[in-house]
C-alpha positions, -999 to +999 in steps of 0.1 A: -170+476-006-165+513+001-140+539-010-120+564+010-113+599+000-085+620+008-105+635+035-110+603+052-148+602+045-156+564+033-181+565+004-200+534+006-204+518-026-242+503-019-270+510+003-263+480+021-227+496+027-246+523+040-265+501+066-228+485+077-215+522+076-243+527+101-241+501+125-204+503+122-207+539+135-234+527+161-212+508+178-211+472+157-246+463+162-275+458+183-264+465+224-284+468+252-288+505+257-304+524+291-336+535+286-357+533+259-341+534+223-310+540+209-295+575+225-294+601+197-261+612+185-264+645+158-234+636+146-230+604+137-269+608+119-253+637+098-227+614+085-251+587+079-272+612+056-239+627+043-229+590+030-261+577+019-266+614+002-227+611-017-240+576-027-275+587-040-258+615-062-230+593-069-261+567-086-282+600-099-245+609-119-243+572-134-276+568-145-278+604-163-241+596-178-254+558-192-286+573-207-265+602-223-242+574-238-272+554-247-287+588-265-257+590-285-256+555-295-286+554-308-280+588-328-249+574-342-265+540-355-294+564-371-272+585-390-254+553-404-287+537-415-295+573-432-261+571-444-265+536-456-299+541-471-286+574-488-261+549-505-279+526-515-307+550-532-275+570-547-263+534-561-301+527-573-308+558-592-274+556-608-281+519-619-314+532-632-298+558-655-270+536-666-300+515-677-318+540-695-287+553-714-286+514-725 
């Protein structure tokens, strides 16, 4: 459910790996805590927003990449109908003058 790069930062592989990341670096859960809240801790938040940040470019990157491929599949099947229908007008106007020579 999440990956690990060389620098031993685990790159969740879905918000709701982010949300295990988090309670994982929390402490496992809900604990009673003194006072009121959870005490704040700047550094675990910053890896929190570092992983949910990697993730959030890491969907940005897949979605621009699938409608680039989706672009070019639908340029590619438009040329072939133009080629197609290039053809096939080629193949009609030479039928048409075979016929007229006939």
């Amino acid at each position: 459910e999440c990956r690990c790069l060389r620098s031993g930062v685990v790159v969740p592989s879905s918000p709701q790996a982010v949300a295990v990341q988090k309670s994982t670096i929390n402490g496992g859960g809900a604990r009673p805590s003194s006072g009121s809240g959870s005490p704040s801790n700047p550094a675990k938040d910053a890896a929190v927003a570092a992983l949910k940040k990697q993730y959030d470019d890491a969907a940005a990157a897949k979605q621009r990449e699938d409608a680039r491929r989706r672009e070019e599949a639908a340029k590619a099947a438009a040329l072939k109908k133009k080629q197609e229908d290039d053809k096939r007008a080629a193949a009609a106007a030479a039928a048409a003058a075979q016929k007229k020579k006939e």
